[in-house]
N, C-alpha and C positions, 0 to 999 in steps of 0.2 A: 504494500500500500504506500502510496506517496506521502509526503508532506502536507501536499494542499488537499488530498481525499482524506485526511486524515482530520485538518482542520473544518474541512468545507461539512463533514458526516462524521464526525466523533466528538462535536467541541465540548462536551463536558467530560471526557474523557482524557483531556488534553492536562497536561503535566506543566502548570505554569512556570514551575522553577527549571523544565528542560527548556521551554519556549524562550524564555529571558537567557539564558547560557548559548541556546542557535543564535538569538540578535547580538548577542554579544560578544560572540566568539566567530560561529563559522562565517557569518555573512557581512562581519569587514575582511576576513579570507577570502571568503568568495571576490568581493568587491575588487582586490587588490590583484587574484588572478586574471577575472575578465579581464581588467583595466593592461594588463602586460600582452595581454593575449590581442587586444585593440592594437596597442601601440606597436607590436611584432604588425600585426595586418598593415594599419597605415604607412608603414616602412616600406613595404614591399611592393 
């Protein structure tokens, strides 16, 4: 099951102290790879 089926069809199910650790953790990760993975593209 995904992220977003999981939010969109489970929300009280949903574990608010893992949700606050993804925005806090993986998704300035995430942010940081797209953004490298941009800047690799627009080079080329």
């Amino acid at each position: 099951m995904t992220f977003l089926a999981i939010q969109c069809h489970e929300y009280f199910g949903v574990d608010l102290d893992i949700m606050w650790e993804i925005i806090q953790t993986d998704i300035p990760q995430f942010k940081i790879q797209i953004q490298a993975l941009l800047n690799e593209l627009s080079q080329s």
